[in-house]
LOPADREN-381665 format. One record per residue (C-alpha): residue number from 1; residue in three letters; chain; y, z negated, x. Coordinates in Angstrom, 1 decimal. Example, Ala and Ser with C-alpha at 12.3 -4.5 7.8 and 13.67 -1.06 7.14 Angstrom:
// LOPADREN-381665
   num   residu   chaine        Y        Z        X
     1      ala        A     -4.5     -7.8     12.3
     2      ser        A     -1.1     -7.1     13.7
END
This chain:
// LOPADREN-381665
   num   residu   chaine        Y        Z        X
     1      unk        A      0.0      0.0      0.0
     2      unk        A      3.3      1.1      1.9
     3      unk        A      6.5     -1.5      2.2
     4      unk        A      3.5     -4.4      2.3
     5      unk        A      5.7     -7.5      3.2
     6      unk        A      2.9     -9.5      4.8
     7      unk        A     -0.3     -8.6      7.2
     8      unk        A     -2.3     -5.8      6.0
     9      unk        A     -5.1     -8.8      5.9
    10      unk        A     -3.8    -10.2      2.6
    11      unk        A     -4.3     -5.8      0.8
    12      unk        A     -7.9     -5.6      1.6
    13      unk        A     -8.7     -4.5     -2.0
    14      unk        A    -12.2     -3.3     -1.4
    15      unk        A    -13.3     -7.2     -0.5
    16      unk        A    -13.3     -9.8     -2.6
    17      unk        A    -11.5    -13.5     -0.9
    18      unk        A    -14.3    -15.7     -0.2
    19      unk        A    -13.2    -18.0     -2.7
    20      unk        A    -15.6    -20.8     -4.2
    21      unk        A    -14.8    -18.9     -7.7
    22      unk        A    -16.8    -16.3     -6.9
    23      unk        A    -19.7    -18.2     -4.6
    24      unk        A    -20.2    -20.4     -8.1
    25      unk        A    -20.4    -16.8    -10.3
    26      unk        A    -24.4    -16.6    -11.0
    27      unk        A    -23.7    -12.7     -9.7
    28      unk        A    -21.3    -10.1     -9.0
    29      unk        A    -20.3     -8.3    -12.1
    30      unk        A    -18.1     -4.9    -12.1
    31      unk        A    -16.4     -3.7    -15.0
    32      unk        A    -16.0      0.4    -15.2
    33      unk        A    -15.9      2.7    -12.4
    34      unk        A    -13.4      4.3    -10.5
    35      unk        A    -11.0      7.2    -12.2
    36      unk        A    -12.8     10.6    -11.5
    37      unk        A    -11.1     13.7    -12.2
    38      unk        A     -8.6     14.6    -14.8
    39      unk        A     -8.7     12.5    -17.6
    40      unk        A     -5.9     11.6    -20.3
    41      unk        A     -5.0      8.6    -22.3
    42      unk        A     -2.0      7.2    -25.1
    43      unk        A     -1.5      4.1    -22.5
    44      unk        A     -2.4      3.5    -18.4
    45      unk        A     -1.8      0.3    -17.4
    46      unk        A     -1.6     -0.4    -13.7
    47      unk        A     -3.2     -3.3    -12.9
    48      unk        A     -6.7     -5.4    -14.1
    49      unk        A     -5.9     -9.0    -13.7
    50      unk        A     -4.7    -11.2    -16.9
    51      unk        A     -1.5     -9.4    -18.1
    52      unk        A     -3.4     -5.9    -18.0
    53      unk        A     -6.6     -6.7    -19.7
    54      unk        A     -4.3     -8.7    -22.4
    55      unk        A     -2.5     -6.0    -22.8
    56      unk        A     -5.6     -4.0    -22.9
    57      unk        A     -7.5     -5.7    -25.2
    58      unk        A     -5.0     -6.3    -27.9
    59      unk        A     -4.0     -2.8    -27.6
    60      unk        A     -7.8     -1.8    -28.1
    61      unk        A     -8.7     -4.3    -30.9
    62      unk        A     -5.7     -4.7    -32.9
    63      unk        A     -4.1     -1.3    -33.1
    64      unk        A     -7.3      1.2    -31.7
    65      unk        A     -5.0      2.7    -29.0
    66      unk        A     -6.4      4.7    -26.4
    67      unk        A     -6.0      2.1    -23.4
    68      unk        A     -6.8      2.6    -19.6
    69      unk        A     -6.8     -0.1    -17.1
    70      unk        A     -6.3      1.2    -13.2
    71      unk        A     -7.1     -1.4    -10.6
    72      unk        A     -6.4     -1.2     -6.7
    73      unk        A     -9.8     -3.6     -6.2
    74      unk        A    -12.7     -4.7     -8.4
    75      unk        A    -11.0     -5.7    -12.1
    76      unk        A     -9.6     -9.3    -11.5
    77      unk        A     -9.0     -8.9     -7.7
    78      unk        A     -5.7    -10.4     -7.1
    79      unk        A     -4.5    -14.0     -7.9
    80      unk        A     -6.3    -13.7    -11.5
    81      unk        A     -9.5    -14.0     -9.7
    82      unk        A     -8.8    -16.5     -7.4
    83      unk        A     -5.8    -18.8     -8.4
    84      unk        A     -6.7    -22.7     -9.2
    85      unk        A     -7.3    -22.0    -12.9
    86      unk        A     -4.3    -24.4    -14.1
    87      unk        A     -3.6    -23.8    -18.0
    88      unk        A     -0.1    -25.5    -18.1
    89      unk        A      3.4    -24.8    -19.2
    90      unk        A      5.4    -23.5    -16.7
    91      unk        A      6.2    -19.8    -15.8
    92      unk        A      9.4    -20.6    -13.9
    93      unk        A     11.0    -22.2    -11.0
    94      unk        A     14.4    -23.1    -13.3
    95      unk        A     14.2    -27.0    -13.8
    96      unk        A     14.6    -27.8    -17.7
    97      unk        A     18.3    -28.6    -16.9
    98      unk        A     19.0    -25.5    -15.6
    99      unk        A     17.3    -23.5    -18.3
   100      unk        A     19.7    -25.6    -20.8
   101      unk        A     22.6    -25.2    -19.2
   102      unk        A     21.9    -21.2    -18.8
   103      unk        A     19.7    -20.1    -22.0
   104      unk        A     21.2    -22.7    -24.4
   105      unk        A     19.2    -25.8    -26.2
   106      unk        A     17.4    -23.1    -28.6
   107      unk        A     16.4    -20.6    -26.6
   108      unk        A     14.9    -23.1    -23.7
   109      unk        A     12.8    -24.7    -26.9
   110      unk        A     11.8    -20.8    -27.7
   111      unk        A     10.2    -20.8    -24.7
   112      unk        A      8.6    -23.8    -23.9
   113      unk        A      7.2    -23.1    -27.5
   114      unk        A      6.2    -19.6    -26.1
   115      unk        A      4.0    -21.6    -23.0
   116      unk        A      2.6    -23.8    -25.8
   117      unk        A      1.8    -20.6    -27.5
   118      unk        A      0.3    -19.3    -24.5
   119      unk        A     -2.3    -21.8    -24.0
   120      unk        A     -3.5    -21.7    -27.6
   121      unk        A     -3.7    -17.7    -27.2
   122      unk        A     -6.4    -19.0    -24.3
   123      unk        A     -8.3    -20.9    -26.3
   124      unk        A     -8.5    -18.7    -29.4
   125      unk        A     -9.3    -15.7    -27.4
   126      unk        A    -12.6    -18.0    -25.8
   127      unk        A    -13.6    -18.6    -29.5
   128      unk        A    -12.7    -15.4    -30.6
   129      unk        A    -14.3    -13.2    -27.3
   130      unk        A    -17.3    -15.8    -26.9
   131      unk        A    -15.6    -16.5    -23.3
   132      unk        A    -17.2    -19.6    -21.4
   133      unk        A    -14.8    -20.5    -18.7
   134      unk        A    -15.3    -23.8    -18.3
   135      unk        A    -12.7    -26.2    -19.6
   136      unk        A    -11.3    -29.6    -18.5
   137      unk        A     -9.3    -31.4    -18.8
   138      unk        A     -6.6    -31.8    -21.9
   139      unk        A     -3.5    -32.3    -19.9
   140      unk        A     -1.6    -31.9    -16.8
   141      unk        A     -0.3    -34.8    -14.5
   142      unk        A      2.5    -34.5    -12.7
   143      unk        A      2.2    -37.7    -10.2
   144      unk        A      5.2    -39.2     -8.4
   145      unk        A      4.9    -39.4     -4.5
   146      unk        A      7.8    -42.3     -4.3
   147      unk        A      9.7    -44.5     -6.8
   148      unk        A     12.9    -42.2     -6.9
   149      unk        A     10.6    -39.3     -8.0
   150      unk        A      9.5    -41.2    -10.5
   151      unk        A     12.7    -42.5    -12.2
   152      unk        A     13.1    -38.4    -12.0
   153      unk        A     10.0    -38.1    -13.9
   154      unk        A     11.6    -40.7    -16.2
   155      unk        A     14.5    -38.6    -17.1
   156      unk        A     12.6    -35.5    -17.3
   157      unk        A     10.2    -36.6    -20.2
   158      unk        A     12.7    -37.9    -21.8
   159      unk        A     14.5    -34.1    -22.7
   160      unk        A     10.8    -32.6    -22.6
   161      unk        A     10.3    -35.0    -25.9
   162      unk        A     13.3    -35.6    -26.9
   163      unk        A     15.1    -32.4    -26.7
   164      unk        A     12.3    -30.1    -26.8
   165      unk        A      9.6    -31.5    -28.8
   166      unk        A      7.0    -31.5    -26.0
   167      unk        A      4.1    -33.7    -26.3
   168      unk        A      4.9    -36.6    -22.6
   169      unk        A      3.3    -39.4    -21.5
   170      unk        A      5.0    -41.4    -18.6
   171      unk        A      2.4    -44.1    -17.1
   172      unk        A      3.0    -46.5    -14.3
   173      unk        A      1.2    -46.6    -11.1
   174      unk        A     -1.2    -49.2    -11.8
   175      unk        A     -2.0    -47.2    -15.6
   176      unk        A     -1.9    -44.0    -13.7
   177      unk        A     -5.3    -46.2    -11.6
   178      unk        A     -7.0    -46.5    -14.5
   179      unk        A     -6.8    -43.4    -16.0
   180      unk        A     -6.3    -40.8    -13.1
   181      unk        A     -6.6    -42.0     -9.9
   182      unk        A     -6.0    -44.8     -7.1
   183      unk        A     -3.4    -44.2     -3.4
   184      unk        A     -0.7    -45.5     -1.9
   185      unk        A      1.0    -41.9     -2.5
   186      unk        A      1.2    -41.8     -6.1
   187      unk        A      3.8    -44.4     -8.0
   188      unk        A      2.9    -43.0    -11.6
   189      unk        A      3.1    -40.0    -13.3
   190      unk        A      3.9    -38.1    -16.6
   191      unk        A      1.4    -36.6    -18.4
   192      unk        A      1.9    -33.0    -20.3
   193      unk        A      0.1    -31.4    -23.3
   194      unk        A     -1.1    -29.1    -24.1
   195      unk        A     -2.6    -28.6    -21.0
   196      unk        A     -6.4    -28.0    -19.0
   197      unk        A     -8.0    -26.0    -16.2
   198      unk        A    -10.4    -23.7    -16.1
   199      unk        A    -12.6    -21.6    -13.9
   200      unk        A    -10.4    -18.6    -13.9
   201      unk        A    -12.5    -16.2    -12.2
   202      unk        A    -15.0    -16.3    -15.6
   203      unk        A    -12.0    -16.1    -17.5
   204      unk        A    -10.8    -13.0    -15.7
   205      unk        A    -14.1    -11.3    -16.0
   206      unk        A    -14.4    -12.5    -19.9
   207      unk        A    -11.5    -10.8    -20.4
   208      unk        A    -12.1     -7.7    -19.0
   209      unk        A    -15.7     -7.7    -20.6
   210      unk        A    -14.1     -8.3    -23.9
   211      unk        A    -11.7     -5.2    -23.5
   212      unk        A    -14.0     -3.1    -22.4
   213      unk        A    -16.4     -3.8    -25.6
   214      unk        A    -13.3     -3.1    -28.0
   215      unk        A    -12.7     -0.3    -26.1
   216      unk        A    -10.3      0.1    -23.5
   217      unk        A    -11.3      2.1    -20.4
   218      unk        A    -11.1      0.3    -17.0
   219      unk        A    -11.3      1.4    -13.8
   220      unk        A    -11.8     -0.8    -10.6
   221      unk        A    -11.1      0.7     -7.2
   222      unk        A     -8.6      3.2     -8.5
   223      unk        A     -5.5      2.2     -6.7
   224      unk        A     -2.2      4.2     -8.0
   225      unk        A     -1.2      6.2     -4.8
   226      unk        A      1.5      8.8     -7.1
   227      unk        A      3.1      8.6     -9.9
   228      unk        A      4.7     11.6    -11.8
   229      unk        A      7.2     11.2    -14.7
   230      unk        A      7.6     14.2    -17.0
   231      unk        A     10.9     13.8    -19.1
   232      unk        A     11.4     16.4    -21.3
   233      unk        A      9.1     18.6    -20.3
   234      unk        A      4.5     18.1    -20.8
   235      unk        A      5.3     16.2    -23.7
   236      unk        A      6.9     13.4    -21.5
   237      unk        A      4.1     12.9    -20.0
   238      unk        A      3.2     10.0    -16.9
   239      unk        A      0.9     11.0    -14.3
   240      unk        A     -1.2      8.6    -12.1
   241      unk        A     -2.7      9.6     -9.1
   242      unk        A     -5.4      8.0     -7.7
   243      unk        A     -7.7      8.9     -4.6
   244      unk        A    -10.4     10.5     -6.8
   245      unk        A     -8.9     11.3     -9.7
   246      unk        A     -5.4     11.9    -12.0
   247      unk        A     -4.9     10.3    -15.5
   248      unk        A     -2.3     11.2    -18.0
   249      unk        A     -0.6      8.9    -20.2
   250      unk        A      2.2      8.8    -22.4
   251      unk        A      3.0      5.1    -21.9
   252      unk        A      2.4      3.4    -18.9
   253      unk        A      2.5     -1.4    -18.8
   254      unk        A      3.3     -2.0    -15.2
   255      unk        A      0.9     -5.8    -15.3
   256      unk        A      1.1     -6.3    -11.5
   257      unk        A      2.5     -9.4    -10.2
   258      unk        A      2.3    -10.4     -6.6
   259      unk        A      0.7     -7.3     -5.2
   260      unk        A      3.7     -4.9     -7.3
   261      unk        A      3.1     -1.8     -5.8
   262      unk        A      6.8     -0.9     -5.8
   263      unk        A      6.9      2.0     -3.7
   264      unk        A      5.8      3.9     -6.9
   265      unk        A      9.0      4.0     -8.6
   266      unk        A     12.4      3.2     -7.8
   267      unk        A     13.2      0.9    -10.6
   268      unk        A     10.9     -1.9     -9.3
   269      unk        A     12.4     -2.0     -5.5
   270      unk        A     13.3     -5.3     -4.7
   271      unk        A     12.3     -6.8     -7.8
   272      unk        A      9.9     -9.2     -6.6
   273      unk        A      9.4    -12.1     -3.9
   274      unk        A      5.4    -12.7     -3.2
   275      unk        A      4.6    -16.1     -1.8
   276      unk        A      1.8    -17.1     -0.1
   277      unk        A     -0.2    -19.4     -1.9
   278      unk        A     -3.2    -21.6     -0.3
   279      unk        A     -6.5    -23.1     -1.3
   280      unk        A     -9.1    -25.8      0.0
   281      unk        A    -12.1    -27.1     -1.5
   282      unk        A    -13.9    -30.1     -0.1
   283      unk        A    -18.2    -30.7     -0.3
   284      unk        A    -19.4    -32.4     -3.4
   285      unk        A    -18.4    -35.9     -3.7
   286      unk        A    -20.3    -38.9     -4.6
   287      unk        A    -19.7    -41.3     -7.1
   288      unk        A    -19.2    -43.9     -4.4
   289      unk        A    -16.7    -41.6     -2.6
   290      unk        A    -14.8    -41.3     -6.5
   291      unk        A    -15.1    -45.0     -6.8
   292      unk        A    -13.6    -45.5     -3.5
   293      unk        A    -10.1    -44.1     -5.0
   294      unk        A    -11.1    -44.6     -8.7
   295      unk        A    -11.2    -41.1     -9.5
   296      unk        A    -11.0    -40.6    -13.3
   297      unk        A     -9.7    -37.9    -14.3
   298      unk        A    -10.6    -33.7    -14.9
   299      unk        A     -7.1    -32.7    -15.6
   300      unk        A     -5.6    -30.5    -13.4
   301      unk        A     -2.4    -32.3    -11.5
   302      unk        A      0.9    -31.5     -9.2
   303      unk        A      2.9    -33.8     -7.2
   304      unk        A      6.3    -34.1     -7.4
   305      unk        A      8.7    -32.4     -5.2
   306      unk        A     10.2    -28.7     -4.3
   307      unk        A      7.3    -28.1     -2.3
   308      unk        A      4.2    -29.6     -4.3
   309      unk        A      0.5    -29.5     -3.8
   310      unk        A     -1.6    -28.6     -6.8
   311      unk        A     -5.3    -30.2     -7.5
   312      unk        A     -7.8    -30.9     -9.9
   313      unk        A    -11.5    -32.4     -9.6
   314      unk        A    -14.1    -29.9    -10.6
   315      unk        A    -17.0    -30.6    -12.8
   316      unk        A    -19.4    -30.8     -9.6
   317      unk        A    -17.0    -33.5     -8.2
   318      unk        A    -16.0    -31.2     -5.3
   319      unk        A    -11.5    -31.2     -5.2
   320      unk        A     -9.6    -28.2     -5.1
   321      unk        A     -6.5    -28.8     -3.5
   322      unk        A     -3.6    -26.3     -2.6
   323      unk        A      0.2    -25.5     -1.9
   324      unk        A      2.3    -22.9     -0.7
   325      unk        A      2.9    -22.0      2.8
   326      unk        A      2.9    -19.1      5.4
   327      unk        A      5.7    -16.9      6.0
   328      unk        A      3.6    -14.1      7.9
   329      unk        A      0.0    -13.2      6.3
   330      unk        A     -1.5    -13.2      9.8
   331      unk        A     -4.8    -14.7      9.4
   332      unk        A     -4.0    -16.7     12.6
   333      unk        A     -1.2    -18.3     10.5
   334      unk        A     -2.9    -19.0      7.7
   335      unk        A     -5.8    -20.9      9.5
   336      unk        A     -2.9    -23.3     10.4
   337      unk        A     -2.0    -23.3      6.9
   338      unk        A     -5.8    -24.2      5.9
   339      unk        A     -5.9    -27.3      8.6
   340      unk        A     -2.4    -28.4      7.2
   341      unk        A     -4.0    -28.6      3.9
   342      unk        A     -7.2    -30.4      4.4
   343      unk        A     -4.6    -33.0      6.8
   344      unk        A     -3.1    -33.7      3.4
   345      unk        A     -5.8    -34.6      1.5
   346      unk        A     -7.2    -36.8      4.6
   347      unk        A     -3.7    -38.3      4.0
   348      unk        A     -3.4    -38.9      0.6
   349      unk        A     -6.8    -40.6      0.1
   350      unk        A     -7.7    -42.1      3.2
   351      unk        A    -10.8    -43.2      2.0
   352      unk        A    -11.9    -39.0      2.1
   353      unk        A    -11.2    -38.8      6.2
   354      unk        A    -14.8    -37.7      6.5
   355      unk        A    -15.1    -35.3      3.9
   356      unk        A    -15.7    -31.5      4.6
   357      unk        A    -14.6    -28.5      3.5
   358      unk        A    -16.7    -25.7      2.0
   359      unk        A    -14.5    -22.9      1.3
   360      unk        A    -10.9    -22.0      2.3
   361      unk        A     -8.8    -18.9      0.5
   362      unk        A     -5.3    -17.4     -0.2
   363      unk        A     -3.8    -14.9     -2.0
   364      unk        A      0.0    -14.2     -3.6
   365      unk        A      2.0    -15.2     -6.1
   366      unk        A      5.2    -13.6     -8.0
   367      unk        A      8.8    -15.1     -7.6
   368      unk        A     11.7    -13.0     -8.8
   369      unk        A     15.3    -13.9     -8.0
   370      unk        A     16.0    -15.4    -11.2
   371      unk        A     13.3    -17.6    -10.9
   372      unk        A     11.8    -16.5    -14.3
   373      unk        A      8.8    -14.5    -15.8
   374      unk        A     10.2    -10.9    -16.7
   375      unk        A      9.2     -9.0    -19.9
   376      unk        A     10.8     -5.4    -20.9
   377      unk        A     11.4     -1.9    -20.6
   378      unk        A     13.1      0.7    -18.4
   379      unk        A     16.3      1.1    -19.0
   380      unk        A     16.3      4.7    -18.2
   381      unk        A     12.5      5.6    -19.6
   382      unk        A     11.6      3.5    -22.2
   383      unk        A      7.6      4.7    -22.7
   384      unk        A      7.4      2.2    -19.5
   385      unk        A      6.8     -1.3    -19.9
   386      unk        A      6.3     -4.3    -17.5
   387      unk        A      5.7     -8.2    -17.2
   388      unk        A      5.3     -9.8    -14.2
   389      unk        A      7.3    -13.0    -12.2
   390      unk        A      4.4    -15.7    -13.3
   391      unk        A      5.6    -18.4    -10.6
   392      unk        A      2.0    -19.9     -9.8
   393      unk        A      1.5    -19.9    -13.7
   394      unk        A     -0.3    -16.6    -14.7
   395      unk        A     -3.3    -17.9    -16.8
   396      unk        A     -1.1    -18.6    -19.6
   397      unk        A      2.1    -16.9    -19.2
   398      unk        A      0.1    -13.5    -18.3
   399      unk        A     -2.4    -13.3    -20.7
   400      unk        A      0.5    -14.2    -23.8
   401      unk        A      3.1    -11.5    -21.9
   402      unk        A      0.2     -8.8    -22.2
   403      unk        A      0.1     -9.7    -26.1
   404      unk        A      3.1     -9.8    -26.6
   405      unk        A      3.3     -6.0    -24.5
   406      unk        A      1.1     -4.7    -26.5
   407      unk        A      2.7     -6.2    -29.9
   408      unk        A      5.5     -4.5    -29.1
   409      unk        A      4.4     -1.4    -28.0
   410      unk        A      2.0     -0.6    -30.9
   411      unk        A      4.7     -2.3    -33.9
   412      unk        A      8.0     -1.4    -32.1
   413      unk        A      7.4      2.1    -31.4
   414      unk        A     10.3      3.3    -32.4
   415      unk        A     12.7      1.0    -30.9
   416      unk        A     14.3      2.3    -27.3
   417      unk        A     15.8     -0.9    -26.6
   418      unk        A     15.1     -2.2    -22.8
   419      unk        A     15.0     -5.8    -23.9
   420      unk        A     12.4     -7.4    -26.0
   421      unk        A     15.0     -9.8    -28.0
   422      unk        A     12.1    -11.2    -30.0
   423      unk        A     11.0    -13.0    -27.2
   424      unk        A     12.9    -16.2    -25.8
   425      unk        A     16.3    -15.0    -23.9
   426      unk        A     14.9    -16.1    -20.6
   427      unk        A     12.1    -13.7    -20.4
   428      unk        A     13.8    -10.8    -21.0
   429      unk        A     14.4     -7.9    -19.0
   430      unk        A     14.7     -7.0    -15.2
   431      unk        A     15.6     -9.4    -12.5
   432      unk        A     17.8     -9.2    -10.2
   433      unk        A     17.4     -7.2     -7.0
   434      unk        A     16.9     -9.2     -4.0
   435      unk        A     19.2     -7.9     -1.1
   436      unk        A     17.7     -6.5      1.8
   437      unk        A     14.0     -7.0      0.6
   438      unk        A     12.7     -6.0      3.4
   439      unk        A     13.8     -9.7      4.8
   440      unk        A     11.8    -11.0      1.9
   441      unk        A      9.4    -13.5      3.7
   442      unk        A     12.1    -14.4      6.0
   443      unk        A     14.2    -15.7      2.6
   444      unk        A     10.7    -17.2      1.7
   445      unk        A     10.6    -19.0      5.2
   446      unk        A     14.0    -20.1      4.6
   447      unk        A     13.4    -21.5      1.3
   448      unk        A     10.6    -23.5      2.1
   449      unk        A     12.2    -25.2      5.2
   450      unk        A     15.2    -26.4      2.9
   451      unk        A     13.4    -27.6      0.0
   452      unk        A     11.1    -29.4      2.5
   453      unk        A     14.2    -31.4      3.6
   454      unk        A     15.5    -32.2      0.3
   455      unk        A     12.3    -33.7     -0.6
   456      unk        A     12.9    -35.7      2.5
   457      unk        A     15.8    -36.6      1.2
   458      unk        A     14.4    -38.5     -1.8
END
């Protein structure tokens, strides 16, 4: 993929990250095969992870529209397959404050009612699609690594209740013992509903197994190399060009997120900001080990802070624990990144100092300028549609944003308008360009080292 902003290690599409998602799958399963030939279609969408095969699916089943999926790698290759499987609200980087004071009151409740949404859209489609990925949990924990944080997480539950009718809990550090887990680096924490993880590589595969049955077309290893725009003339026509084949369409959904091929059309230059995101997962654990920090808990949890680590106990007691980090790709680098992690975990429960680590992987996820998901059209060629700018939380946010694609697409045909203005206000439309994006994981290296030192600061 040209313009790549980090080492060519991190675009291997033909090989799967050896991630413990897909060591725990019973066996490999492929969905489709690759575009051969000339073949046409009423809607290509490039990319197979949860936004596409949403989109995908609902176009298929609710509205029988001829759908095509193109994927660079096996269906599900990038962060869908492989991320920590964390069903939560989120979606941005804006603190609820900032969202207020920008969107309004309404419009910041529109879409924290939208993430609510979202998580309910993944449990009906489970029931509805017969998809068994493995839930736990009912809530995430966000746990306070000092006092101050936690008089933050105070005032933050207060206008997630209060002010927008989000279901809170706030416990104290000895009630956060009892219920989630025992160190001298948590001082409470705040509990958020709805909430759960999952194992998001069978949710990825679920999906793409339901689309396919209600008939949408996929194709793995078929990454987009051209793409040709026909205004005004061949019926308006796209045209994707793969390395084996060509596919016609008359609308194309742009569902890629960290991996945005951008050098395939000029609108989505500079769009995005991928950041390197980092995953460790220890040997099983025994029940003495659990006891010795009295584990409880299955929900999936963050700590506090800019730069946060994400975890969650898996139902074979083995802990998945990540963060962000790496400005380069190198693999080099990112073994540094791997030892930094497992040093954390040593850290924050002491009692683990001996505990291995099975499996080690990374991948990318999507930032935009704005610090917001981004749901619309092209300004200048309407047929084309995109969502993408999941901020680490894709499981939800992607697999509503393809509904809601295909929604609009199948019942809004004959609106032209760029901006979805059904959805909530900060969703909508195109980010911002970043400047010079070729500098792009410079600006990420910069960002990390300041928001390390403000949560110094606290």
């Amino acid at each position: 993929m040209p313009s790549q902003p980090y080492h060519s290690s991190l675009y291997r599409f033909d090989k799967p990250q050896p991630s413990y998602w897909e060591d725990s799958m019973k066996a490999s399963e492929t969905f489709g095969e690759p575009l051969q030939g000339e073949d046409s279609c009423d809607v290509a969408i490039i990319g197979g992870g949860y936004t596409g095969l949403s989109a995908a699916l609902h176009l298929a089943r609710d509205y029988s529209i001829d759908v095509r999926v193109l994927d660079a790698g096996e269906i599900g290759w990038g962060a869908s397959g492989r991320n920590a499987g964390f069903c939560t609200i989120g979606g941005t980087k804006l603190e609820v404050e900032d969202q207020i004071q920008r969107y309004g009151v309404d419009e910041t409740r529109r879409y924290f009612q939208s993430q609510v949404d979202a998580i309910d859209l993944v449990r009906q489609l489970s029931l509805d699609e017969d998809i068994d990925y493995q839930i736990q949990g009912d809530r995430e924990w966000c746990v306070a690594n000092s006092p101050r944080a936690y008089a933050g997480l105070k005032s933050e539950a207060d206008v997630l209740s209060r002010v927008l009718g989000i279901d809170t809990q706030l416990v104290s550090a000895a009630e956060f013992s009892e219920c989630g887990y025992d160190s001298r680096h948590q001082f409470g924490g705040m509990a958020v509903k709805p909430s759960f993880g999952l194992h998001p590589l069978r949710y990825v595969r679920g999906l793409a197994a339901a689309a396919g049955r209600r008939g949408a077309q996929l194709h793995p290893a078929s990454e987009v190399l051209k793409w040709e725009s026909h205004k005004g003339r061949n019926n308006g026509r796209h045209c994707l060009k793969t390395a084996a084949g060509q596919l016609s369409a008359q609308r194309v959904i742009i569902a890629c997120n960290g991996f945005m091929p951008e050098h395939l059309h000029a609108t989505l230059r500079g769009r995005s900001l991928p950041v390197q995101s980092n995953i460790v997962i220890t040997r099983v654990l025994s029940e003495d080990e659990l006891a010795a920090h009295s584990w409880h808990t299955t929900d999936p949890i963050i700590s506090t802070g800019h730069v946060f680590n994400y975890y969650r106990m898996l139902a074979d007691r083995r802990l998945l624990f990540g963060g962000r980090g790496g400005a380069t790709g190198d693999p080099k680098e990112s073994a540094q990144v791997f030892s930094d992690l497992e040093h954390s975990v040593h850290r924050y429960w002491p009692e683990w100092r001996g505990v291995e680590f099975t499996h080690r992987w990374r991948g990318l996820i999507c930032m935009t300028r704005e610090l917001r998901p981004a749901i619309g059209r092209f300004a200048d060629d309407p047929s084309v549609m995109f969502g993408f700018g999941y901020h680490g939380n894709g499981v939800n946010t992607a697999t509503w944003t393809g509904r809601e694609l295909a929604r609009w697409l199948a019942e809004g045909n004959n609106l032209v308008e760029p901006l979805p203005n059904h959805l909530p206000a900060l969703v909508r439309g195109l980010p911002k360009r970043i400047p010079l994006p070729a500098l792009r994981r410079w600006y990420v290296r910069g960002a990390m080292a300041y928001y390390r030192f403000k949560d110094w600061c606290r």
